[in-house]
C-alpha positions in Angstrom: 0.0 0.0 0.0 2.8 2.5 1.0 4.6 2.0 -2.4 1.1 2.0 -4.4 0.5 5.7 -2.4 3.9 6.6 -2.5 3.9 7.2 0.8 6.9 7.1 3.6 7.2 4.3 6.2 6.0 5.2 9.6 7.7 6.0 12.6 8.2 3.2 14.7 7.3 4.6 17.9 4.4 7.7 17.5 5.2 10.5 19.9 4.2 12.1 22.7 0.3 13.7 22.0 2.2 17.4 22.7 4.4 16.7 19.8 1.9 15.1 17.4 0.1 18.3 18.0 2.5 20.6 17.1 3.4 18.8 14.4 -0.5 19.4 12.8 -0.2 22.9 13.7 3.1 23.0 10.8 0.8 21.1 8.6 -1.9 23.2 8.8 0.5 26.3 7.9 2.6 23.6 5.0 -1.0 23.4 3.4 -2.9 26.5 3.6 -5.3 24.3 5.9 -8.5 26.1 7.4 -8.0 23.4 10.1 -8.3 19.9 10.9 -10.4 17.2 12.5 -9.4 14.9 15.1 -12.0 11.7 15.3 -9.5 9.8 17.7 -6.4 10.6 20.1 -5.1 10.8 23.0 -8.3 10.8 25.1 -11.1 13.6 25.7 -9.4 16.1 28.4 -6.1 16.1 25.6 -8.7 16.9 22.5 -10.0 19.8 24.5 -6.9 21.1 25.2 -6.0 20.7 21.7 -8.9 22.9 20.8 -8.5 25.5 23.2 -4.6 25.6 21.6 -5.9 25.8 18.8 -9.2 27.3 18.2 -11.1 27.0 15.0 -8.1 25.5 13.4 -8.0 22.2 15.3 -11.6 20.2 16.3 -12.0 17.0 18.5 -14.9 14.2 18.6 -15.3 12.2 21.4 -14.8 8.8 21.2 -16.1 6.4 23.8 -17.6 3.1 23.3 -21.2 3.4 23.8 -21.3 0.2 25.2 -18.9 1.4 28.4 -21.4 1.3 31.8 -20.5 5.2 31.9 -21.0 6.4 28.0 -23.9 9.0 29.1 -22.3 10.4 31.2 -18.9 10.3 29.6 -20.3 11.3 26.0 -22.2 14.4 27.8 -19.3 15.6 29.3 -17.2 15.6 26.3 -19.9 17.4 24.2 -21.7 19.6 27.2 -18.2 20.7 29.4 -15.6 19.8 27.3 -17.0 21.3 23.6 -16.1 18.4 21.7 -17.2 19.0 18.1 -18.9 15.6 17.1 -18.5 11.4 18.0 -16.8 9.0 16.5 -17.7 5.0 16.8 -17.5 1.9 14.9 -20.3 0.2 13.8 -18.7 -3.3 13.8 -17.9 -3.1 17.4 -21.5 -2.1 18.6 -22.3 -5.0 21.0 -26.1 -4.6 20.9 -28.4 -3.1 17.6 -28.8 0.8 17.3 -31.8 1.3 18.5 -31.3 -0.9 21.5 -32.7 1.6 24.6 -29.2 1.3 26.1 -27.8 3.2 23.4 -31.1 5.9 23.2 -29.8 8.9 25.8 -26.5 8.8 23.4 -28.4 9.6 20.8 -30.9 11.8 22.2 -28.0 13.7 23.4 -26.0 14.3 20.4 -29.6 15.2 18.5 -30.1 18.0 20.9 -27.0 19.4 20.3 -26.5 18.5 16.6 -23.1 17.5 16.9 -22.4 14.7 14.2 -22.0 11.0 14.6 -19.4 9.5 12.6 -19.9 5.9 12.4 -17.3 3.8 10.7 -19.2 1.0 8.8 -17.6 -2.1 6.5 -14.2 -3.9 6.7 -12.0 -3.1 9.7 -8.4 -3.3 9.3 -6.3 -5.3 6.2 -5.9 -8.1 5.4 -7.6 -10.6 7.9 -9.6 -8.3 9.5 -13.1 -7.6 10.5 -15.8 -8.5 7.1 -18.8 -9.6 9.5 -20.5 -8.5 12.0 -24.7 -7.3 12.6 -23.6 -3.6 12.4 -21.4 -3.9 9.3 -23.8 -2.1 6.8 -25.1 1.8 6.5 -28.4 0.1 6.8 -28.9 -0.9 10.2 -28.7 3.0 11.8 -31.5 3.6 9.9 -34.0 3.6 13.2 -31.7 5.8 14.6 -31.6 8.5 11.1 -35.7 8.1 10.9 -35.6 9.1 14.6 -33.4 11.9 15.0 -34.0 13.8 11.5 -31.7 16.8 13.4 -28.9 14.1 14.3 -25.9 14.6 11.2 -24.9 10.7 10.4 -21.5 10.9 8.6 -20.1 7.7 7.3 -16.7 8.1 5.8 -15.1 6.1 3.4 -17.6 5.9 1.8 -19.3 3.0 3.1 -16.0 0.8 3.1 -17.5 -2.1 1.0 -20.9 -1.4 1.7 -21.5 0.7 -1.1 -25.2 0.2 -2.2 -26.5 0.1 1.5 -25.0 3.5 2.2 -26.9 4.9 -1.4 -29.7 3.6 -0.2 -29.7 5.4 3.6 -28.2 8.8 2.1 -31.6 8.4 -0.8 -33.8 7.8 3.1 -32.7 10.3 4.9 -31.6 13.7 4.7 -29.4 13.8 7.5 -27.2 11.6 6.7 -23.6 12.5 5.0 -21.3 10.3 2.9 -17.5 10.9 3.4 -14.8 10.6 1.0 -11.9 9.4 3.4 -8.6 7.6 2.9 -7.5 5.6 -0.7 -10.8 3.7 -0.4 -9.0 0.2 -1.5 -12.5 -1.4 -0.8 -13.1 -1.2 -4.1 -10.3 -4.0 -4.8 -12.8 -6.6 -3.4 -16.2 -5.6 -4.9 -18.1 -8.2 -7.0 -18.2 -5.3 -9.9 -16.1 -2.2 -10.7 -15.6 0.3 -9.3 -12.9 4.1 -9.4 -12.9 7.1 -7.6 -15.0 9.0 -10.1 -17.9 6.4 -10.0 -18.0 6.9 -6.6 -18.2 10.6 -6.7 -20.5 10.6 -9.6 -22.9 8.5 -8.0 -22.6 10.0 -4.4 -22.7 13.4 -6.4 -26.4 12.4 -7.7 -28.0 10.5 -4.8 -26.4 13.1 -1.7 -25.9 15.8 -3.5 -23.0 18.6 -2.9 -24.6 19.5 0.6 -24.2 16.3 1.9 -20.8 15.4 0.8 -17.8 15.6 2.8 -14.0 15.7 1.8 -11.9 13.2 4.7 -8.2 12.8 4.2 -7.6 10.1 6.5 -4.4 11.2 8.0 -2.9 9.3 11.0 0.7 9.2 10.6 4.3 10.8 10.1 6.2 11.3 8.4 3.4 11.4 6.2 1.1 14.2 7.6 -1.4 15.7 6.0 -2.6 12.9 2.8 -2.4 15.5 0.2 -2.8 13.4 -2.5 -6.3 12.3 -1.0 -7.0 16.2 -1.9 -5.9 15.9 -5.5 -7.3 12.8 -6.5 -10.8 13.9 -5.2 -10.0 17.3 -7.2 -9.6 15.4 -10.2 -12.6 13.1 -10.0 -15.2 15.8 -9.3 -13.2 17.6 -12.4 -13.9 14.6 -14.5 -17.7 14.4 -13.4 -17.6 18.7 -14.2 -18.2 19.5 -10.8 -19.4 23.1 -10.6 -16.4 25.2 -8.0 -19.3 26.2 -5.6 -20.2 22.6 -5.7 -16.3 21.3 -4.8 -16.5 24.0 -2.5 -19.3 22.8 0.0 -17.6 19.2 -0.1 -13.9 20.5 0.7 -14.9 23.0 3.1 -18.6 24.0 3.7 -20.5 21.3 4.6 -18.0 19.9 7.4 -17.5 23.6 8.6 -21.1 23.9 9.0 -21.3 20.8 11.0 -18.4 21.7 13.2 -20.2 24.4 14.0 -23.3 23.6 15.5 -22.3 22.9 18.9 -21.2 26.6 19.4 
């Protein structure tokens, strides 16, 4: 993958959280970046900190298991003291279904602050990893989309694998947002073929430019910020002649707007 990507090797040992974050603060100067988006890290109290640092150049979800005894309370005081800009979870690691009542308050709680929900769905991991579980597919949040029609549901990558199940949730429901994240190598193992531009073009039609959302996936130096992610999702909207106010809601708009709406 790293010579496919041309990208460099990872450090061996990742540094101390201070450091990673100072080295996101060059990258947002290296690219021209309005900011950048931290679904995961070096727990809750850290991500604050990072945002306070950093204000409207750096934002941080909460990530907590919603199956811990203590998720309501721990969610609430990420999004409610803390400021956390949205929460991150993975579908395939969901012990019970969505709209078990365990799971309700979390959502009820995110709703009334509109903070979005970004829920991994499909394969975890390479090779040998995670391809089955109940909560694999777009499809089975779906009680909790027709519920909560103010609750933002992001799903990046899009769908990882899961491709017609997410078309058919985004075609549902209006709340729900398809991201573009990572090199997308899902489409290696689908039954029928599938590029970049496909996926744009068809997102393009059934989402819309509202409701599209550029990820880059970054999680590592040397690496840094994925720039190429950036170009090749430049060049497949130009292929599909993507309007420029159009490119501009997915780059920047739409996931500024979202950021937003907890204050």
């Amino acid at each position: 993958m790293l010579e496919a990507w041309n990208f460099p090797v990872p450090e061996a040992e990742v540094p101390e959280p201070p450091v990673v974050l100072e080295r996101w603060a060059g990258e947002i100067e290296k690219y021209q970046l309005e900011g950048v988006v931290f679904v995961t890290g070096a727990g809750s109290e850290f991500m604050a900190e990072a945002q306070r640092q950093y204000p409207d150049r750096i934002f941080a979800f909460s990530h907590v298991s919603p199956d811990d005894p203590d998720a309501v309370a721990m969610v609430a005081h990420d999004i409610e003291d803390l400021k956390l800009r949205g929460f991150k979870m993975f579908g395939p690691r969901l012990e019970r279904p969505f709209d078990d009542r365990a799971y309700w308050p979390i959502w009820e709680l995110l709703a009334r602050h509109r903070v979005p929900l970004l829920i991994h769905f499909g394969v975890l991991g390479g090779g040998g990893g995670i391809v089955f579980h109940p909560r694999m597919s777009p499809l089975t949040v779906d009680p909790v989309a027709r519920a909560f029609p103010e609750l933002p549901i992001v799903v990046p990558h899009f769908g990882a694998g899961y491709w017609g199940d997410l078309l058919q949730l985004g075609w549902a429901h209006e709340n729900v947002y398809v991201d573009t994240s990572g090199s997308n190598q899902w489409i290696r193992w689908m039954p029928y073929p599938l590029t970049l531009e496909s996926l744009v073009q068809k997102a393009y039609e059934t989402f819309g430019p509202e409701r599209m959302i550029f990820g880059s996936d970054s999680s590592y130096f040397p690496r840094g910020f994925a720039v190429r992610y950036v170009a090749d999702l430049i060049r497949a909207a130009r292929y599909n002649n993507m309007p420029d106010e159009d490119l501009q809601h997915i780059l920047y708009d739409n996931a500024w707007r979202l950021l937003h709406s907890n204050g």
